[in-house]
C-alpha positions as a LaTeX table, in Angstrom:
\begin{tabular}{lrrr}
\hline
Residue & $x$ (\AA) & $y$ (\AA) & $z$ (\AA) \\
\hline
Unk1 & 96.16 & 118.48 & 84.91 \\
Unk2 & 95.82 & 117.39 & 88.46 \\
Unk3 & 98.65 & 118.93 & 90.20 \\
Unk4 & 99.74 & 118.18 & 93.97 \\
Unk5 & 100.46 & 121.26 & 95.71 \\
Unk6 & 102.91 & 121.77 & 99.33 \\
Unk7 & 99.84 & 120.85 & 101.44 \\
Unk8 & 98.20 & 118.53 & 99.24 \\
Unk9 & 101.47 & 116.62 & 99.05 \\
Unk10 & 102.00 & 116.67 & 102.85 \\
Unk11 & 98.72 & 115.16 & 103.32 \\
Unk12 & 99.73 & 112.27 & 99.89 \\
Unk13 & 102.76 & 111.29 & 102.13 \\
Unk14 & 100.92 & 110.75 & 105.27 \\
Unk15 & 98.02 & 108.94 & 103.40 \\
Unk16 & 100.96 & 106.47 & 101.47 \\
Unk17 & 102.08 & 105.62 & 104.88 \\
Unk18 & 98.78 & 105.35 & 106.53 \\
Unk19 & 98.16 & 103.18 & 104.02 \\
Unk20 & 100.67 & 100.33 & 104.56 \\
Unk21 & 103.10 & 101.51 & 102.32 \\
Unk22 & 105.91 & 101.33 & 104.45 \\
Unk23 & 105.48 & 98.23 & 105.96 \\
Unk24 & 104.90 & 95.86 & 102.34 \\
Unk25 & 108.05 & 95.97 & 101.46 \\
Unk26 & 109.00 & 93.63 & 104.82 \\
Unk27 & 106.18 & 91.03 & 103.48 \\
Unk28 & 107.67 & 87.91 & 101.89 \\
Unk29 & 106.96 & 88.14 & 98.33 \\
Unk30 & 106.83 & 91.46 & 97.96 \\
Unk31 & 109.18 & 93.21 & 95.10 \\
Unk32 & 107.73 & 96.70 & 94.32 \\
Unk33 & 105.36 & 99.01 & 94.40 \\
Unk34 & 104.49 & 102.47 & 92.71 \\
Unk35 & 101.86 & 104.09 & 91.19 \\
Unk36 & 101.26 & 104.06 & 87.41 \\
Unk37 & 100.84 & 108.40 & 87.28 \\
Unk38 & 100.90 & 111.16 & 89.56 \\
Unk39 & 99.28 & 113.56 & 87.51 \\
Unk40 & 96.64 & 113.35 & 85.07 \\
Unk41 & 93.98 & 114.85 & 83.45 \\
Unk42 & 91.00 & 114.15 & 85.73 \\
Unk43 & 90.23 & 114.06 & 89.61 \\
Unk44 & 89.18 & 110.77 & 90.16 \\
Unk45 & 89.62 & 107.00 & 88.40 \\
Unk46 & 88.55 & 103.35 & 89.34 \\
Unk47 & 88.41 & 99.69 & 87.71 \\
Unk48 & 92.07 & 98.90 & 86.29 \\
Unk49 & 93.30 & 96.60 & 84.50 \\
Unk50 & 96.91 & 95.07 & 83.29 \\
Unk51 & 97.59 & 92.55 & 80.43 \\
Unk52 & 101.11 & 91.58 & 79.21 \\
Unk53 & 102.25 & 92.03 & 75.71 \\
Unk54 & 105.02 & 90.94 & 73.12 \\
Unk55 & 106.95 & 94.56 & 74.03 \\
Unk56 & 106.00 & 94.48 & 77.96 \\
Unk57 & 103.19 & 95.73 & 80.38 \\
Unk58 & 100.08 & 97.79 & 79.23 \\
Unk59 & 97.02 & 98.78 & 81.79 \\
Unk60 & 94.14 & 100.47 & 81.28 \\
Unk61 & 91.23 & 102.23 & 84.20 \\
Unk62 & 88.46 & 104.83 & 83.74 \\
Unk63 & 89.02 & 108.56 & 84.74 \\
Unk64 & 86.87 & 111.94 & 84.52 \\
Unk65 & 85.55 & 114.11 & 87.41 \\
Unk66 & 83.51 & 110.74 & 88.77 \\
Unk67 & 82.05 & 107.51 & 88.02 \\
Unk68 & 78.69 & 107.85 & 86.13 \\
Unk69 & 79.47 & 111.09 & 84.82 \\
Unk70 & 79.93 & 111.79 & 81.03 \\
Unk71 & 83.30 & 113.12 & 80.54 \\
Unk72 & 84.43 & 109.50 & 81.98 \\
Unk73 & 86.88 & 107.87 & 79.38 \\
Unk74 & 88.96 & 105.09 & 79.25 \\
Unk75 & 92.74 & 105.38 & 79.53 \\
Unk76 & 95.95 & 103.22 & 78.73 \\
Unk77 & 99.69 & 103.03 & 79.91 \\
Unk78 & 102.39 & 101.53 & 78.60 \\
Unk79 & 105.06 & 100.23 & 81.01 \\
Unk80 & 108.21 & 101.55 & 78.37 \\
Unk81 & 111.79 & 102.21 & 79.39 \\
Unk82 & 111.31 & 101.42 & 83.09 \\
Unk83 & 108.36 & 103.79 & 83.45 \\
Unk84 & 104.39 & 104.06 & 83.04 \\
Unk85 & 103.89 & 106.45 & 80.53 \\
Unk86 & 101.61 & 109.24 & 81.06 \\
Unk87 & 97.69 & 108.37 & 80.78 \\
Unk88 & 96.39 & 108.95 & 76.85 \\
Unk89 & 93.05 & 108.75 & 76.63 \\
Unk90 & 91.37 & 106.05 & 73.77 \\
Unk91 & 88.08 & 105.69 & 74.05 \\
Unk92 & 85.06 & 107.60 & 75.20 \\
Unk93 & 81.00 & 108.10 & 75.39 \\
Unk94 & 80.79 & 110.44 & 72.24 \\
Unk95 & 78.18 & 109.81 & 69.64 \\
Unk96 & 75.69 & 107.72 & 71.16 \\
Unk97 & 73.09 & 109.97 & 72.14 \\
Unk98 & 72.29 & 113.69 & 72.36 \\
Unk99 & 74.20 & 113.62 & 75.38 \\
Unk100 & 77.69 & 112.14 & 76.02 \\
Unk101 & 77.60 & 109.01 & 77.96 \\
Unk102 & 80.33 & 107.64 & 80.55 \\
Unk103 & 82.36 & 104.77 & 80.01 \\
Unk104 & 82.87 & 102.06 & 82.34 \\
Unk105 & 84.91 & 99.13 & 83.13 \\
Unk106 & 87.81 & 98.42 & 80.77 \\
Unk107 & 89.11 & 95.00 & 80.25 \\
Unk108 & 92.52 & 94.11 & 78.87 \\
Unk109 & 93.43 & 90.49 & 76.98 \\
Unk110 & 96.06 & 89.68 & 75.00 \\
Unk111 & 95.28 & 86.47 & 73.23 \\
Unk112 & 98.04 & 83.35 & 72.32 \\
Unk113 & 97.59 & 84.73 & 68.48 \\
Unk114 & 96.07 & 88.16 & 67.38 \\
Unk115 & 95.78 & 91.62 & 68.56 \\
Unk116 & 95.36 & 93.44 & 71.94 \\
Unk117 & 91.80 & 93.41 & 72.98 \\
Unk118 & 90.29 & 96.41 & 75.07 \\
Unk119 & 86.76 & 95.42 & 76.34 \\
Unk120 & 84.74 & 98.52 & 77.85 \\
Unk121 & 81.58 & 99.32 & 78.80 \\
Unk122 & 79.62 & 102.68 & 77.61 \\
Unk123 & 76.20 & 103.27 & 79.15 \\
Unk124 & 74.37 & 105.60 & 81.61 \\
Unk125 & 74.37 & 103.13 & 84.37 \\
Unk126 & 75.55 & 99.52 & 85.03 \\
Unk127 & 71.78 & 98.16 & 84.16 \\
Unk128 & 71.70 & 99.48 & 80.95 \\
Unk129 & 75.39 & 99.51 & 79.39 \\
Unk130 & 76.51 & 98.07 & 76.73 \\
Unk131 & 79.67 & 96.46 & 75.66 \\
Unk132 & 82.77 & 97.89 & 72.94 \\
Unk133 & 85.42 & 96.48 & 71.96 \\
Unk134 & 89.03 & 98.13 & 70.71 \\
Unk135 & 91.85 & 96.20 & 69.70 \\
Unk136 & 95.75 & 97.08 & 69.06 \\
Unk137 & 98.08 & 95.76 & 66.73 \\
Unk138 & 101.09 & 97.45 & 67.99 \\
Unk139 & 100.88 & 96.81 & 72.36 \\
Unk140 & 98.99 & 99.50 & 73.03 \\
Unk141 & 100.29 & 102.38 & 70.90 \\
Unk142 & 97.17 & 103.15 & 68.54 \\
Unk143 & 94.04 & 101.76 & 68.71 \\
Unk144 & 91.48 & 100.47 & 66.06 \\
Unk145 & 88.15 & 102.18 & 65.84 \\
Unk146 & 85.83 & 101.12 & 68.51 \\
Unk147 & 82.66 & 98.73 & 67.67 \\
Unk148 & 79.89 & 97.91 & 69.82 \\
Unk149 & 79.13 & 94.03 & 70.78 \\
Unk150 & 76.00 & 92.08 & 69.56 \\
Unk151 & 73.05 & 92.76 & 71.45 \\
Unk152 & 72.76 & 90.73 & 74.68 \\
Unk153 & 77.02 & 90.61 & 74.75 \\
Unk154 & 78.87 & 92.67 & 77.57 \\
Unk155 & 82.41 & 91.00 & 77.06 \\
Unk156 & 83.92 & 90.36 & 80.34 \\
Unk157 & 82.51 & 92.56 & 83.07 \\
Unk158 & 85.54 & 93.64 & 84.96 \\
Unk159 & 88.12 & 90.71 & 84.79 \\
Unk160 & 90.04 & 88.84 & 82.28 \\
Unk161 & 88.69 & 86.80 & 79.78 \\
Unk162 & 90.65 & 83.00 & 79.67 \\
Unk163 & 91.82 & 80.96 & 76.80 \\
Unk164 & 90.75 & 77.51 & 76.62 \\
Unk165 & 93.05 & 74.77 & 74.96 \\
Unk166 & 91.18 & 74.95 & 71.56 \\
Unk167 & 91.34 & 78.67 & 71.28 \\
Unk168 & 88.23 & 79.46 & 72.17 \\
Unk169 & 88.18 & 82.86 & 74.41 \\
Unk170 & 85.76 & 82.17 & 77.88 \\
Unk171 & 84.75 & 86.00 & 79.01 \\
Unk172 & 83.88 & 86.10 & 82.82 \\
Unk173 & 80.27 & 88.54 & 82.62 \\
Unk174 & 77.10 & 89.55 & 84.47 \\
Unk175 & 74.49 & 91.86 & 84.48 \\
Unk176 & 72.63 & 94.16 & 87.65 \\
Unk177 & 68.84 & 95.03 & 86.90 \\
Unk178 & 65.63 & 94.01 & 87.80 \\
Unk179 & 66.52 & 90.83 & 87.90 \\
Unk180 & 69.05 & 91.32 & 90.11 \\
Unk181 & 72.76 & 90.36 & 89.83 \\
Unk182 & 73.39 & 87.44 & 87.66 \\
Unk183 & 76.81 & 85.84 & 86.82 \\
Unk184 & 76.82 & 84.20 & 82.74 \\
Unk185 & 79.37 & 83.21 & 80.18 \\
Unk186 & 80.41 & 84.65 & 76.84 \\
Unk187 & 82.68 & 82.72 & 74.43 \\
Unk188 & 83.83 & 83.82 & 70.78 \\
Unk189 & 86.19 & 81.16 & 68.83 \\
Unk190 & 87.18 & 84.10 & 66.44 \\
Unk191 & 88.46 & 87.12 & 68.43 \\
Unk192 & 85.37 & 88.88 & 68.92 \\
Unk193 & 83.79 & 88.67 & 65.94 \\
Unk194 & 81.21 & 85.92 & 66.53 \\
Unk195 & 79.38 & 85.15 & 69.95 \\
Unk196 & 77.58 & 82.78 & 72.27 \\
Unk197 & 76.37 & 82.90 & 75.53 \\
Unk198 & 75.28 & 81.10 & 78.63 \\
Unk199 & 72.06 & 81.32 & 80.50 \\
Unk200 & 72.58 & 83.17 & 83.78 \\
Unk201 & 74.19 & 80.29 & 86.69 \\
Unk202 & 72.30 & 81.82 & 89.40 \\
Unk203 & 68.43 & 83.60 & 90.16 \\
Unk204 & 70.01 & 86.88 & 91.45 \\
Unk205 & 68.00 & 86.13 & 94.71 \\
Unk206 & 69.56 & 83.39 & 96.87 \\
Unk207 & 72.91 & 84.82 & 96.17 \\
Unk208 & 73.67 & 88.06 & 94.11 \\
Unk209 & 76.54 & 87.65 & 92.16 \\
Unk210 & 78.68 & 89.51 & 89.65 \\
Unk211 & 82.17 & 90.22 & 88.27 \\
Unk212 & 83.52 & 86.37 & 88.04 \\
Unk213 & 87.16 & 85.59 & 87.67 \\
Unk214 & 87.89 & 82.17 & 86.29 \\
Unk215 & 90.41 & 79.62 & 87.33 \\
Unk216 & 92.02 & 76.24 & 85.84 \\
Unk217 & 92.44 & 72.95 & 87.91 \\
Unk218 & 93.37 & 69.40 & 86.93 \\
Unk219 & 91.44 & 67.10 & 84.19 \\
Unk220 & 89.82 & 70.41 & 82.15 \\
Unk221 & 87.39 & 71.59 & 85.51 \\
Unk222 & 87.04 & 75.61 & 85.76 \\
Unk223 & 86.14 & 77.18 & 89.35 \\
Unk224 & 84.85 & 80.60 & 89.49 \\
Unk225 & 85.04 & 83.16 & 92.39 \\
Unk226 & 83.71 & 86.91 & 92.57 \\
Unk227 & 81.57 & 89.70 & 94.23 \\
Unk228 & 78.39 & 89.15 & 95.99 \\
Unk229 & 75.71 & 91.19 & 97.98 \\
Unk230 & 75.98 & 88.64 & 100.59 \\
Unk231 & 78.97 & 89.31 & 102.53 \\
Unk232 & 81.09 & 86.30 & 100.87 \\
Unk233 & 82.73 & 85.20 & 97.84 \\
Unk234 & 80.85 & 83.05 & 95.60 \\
Unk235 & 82.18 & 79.90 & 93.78 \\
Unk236 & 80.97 & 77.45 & 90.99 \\
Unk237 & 82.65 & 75.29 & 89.25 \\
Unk238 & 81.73 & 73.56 & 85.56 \\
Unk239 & 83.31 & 70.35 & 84.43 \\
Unk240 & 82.66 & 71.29 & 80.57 \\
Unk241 & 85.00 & 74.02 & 79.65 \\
Unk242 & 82.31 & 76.54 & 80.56 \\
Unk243 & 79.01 & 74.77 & 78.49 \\
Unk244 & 77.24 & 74.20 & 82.41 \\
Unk245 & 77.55 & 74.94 & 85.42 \\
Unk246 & 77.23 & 73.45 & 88.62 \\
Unk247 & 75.10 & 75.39 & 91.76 \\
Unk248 & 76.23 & 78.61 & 93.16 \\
Unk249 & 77.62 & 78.70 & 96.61 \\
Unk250 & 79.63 & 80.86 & 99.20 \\
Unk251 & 82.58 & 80.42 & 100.36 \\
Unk252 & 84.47 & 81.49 & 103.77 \\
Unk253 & 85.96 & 84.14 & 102.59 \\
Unk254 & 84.25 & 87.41 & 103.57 \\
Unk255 & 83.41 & 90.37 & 100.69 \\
Unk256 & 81.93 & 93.58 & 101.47 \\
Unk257 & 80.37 & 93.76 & 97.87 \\
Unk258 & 83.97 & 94.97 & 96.49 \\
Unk259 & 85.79 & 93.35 & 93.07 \\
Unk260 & 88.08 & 91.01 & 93.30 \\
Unk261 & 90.40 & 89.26 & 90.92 \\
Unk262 & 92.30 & 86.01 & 91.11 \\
Unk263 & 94.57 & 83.85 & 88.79 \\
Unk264 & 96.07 & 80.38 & 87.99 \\
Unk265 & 99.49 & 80.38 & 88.62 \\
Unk266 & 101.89 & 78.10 & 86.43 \\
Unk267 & 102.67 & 76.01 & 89.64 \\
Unk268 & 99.08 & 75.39 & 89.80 \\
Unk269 & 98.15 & 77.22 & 92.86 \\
Unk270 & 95.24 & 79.58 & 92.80 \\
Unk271 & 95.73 & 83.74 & 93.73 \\
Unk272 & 93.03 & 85.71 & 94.98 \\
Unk273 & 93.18 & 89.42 & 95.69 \\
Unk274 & 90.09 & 90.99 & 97.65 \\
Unk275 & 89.05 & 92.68 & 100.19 \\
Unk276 & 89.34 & 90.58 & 103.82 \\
Unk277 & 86.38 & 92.64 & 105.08 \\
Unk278 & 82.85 & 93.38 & 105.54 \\
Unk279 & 80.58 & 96.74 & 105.49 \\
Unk280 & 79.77 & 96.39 & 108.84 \\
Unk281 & 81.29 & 98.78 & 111.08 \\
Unk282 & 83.96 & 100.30 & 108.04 \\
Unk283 & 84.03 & 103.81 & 107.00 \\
Unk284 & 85.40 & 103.24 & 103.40 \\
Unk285 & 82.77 & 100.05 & 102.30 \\
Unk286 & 85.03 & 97.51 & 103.94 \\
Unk287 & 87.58 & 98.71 & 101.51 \\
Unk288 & 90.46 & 98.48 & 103.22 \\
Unk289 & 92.63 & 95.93 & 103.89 \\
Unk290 & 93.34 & 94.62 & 100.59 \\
Unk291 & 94.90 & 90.86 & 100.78 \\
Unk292 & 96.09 & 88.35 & 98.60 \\
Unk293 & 95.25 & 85.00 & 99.85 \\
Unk294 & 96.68 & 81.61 & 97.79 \\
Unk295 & 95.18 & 78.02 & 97.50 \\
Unk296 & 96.16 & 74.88 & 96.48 \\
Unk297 & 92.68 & 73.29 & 95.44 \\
Unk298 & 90.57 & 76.76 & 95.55 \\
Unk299 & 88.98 & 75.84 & 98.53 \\
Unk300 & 91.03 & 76.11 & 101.10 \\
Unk301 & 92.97 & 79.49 & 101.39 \\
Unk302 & 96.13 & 80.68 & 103.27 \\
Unk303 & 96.81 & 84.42 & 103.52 \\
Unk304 & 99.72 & 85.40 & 101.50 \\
Unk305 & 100.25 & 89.17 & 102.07 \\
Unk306 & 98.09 & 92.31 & 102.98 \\
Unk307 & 98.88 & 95.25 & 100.57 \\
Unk308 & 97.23 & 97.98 & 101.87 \\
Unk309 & 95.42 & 98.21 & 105.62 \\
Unk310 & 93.83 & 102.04 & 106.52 \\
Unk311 & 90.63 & 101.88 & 107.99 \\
Unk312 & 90.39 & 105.86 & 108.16 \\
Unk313 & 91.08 & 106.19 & 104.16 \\
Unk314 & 87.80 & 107.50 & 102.54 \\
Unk315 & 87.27 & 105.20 & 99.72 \\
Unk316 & 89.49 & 102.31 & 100.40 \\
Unk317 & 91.78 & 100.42 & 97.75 \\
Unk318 & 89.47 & 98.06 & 95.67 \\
Unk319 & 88.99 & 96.81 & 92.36 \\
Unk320 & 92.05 & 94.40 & 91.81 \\
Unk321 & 92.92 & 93.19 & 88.61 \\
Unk322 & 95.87 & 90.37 & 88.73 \\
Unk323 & 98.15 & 88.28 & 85.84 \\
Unk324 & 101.17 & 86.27 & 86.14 \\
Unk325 & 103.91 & 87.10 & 83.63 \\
Unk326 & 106.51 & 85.00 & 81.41 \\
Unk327 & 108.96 & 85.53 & 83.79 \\
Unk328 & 106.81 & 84.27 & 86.76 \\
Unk329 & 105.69 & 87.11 & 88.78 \\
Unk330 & 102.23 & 88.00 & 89.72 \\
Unk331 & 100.69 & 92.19 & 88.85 \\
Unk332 & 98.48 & 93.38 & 90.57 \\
Unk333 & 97.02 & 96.79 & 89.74 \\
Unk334 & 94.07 & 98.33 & 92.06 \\
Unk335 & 92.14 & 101.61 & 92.96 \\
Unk336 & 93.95 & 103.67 & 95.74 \\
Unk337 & 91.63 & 106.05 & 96.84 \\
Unk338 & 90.20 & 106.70 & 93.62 \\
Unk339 & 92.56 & 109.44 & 93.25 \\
Unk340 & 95.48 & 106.81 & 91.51 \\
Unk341 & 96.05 & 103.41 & 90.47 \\
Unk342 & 98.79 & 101.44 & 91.72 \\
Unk343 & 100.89 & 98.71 & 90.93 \\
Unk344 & 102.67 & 96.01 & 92.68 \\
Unk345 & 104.56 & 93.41 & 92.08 \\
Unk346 & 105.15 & 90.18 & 93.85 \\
Unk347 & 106.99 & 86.36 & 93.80 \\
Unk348 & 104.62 & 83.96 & 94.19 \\
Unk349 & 107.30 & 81.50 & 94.90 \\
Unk350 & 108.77 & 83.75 & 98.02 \\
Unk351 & 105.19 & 83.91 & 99.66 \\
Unk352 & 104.87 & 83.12 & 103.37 \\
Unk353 & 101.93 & 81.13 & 103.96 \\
Unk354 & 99.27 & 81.26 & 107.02 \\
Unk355 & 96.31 & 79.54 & 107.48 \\
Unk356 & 92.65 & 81.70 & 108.00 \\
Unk357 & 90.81 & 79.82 & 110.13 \\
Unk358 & 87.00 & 80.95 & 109.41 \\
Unk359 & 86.89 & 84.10 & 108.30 \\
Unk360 & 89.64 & 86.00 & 110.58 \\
Unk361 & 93.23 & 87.12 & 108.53 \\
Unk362 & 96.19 & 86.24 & 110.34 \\
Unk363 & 97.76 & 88.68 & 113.24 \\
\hline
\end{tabular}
């Protein structure tokens, strides 16, 4: 177990409020923060991700001693009785070659009708994983046996999937290889048992693009925003529930090839969480500050809140993952350090508003 001792803690505390802690609780909007565990049973973890169920909250992240290494597995918590509870471990890289490969990636959905879905990743390297699939039929308690995807089908990449008015479930994907990073579309009309795909929406040249999130707006029209190599966040839009796609372009909004995540609120307003940064010049990737930014027709964006800002932290706070609940909150879950993953909570209605004119946040 990873333990904090007297000096390791001293150093924790300072870090928390280096790291904007104490200051996001004075943000409109903001409700609470904490982090999911303090102890667990490996050293480092990245790429969470929170779905709601029936019976309440359950996320989900990789852990082991680092990314790409073999003991990396994929872990779930349950938000039970006012509490996370501790990390349990459900699926892993056993069994698919002599030696034991990492997993990557997970990807939580609960669907209108059936069970909890658990997309992951299991694979050497990001050009040459795979996609899984688990599913739960009790929120997250057990888990079914895991089962590997068709050839050619990753299930969503690192954000939500959506769930289109006749049922059909639209997975946000894309791939990184030689052909360089490519944004497509995966759909299955019977929970993950049956699959099509879309062509790749961009060359992977012009603009390199991966890990889409997918948004709603009026008359059926879906916009899509993510990661690039480019120093922005990408956008394209289809006006056919996902069958085509218009042409890739970038948007103000700066990225320092970091994830992002964003959702459709119920009031119709579009959230994005991201990184307000670029690599130039930052010691952690451009991964710090973190920001949530909001828009009204997903072009235009106002900054909403900044939830963590430490330029001097080593790896930054990255890798958002964001839902809205019944009762109207948004839940954000992110890296912090990638020592712990972190949870906050916030009112979308009680969000103070500024505009960012180009690409410079708000003093």
């Amino acid at each position: 177990m990873l333990r904090l001792n007297a000096h390791t803690l001293t150093a924790f505390l300072l870090m928390v409020l280096l790291s904007g802690c104490a200051t996001m609780k004075f943000q409109p909007g903001f409700l609470k923060q904490e982090f999911i565990f303090n102890t667990a049973p490996f050293p480092s973890c990245h790429a969470s991700t929170i779905a709601e169920t029936k019976s309440g909250l359950v996320a989900a992240w990789f852990g082991g001693t680092a990314e790409r290494n073999p003991d990396v597995c994929i872990y779930v918590s349950r938000f039970e009785d006012k509490q996370w509870t501790p990390p349990m471990a459900v699926a892993d890289g056993v069994g698919f070659a002599t030696n034991r490969l990492p997993t990557w990636n997970p990807v939580l959905f609960q669907p209108k009708r059936g069970p909890l879905m658990l997309f992951y990743k299991v694979g050497p390297n990001p050009a040459t994983w795979w996609g899984m699939l688990t599913t739960s039929t009790d929120d997250g308690k057990t888990w079914s046996p895991p089962r590997r995807l068709p050839d050619g089908i990753l299930g969503p990449i690192k954000n939500k999937p959506v769930q289109l008015a006749n049922g059909d479930i639209l997975c946000p994907s894309s791939v990184e290889g030689d052909g360089g990073w490519r944004v497509h579309f995966e759909r299955t009309s019977d929970l993950g048992k049956t699959w099509t795909a879309t062509p790749p929406v961009n060359d992977g040249q012009e603009i390199g693009a991966i890990q889409p999130s997918i948004l709603f707006h009026p008359r059926g029209r879906l916009q899509v925003i993510g990661r690039t190599r480019q120093d922005k966040i990408f956008e394209i839009g289809s006006e056919d529930g996902g069958k085509s796609w218009g042409k890739m372009t970038l948007t103000d909004l700066p990225n320092p090839n970091s994830g992002t995540d964003a959702v459709t609120l119920r009031d119709g307003r579009q959230l994005l969480v991201y990184n307000h940064n670029t690599r130039t010049g930052s010691n952690n990737k451009g991964r710090s500050p973190l920001n949530v930014a909001v828009s009204k027709d997903g072009k235009t964006w106002q900054a909403a809140m900044v939830l963590e800002d430490a330029p001097d932290a080593p790896n930054g706070f990255a890798y958002p993952a964001v839902i809205q609940t019944r009762d109207g909150l948004v839940h954000i879950t992110y890296t912090w350090e990638r020592k712990l993953i972190k949870h906050v909570v916030i009112n979308p209605a009680k969000l103070k508003l500024q505009p960012i004119v180009g690409d410079e946040w708000p003093k």
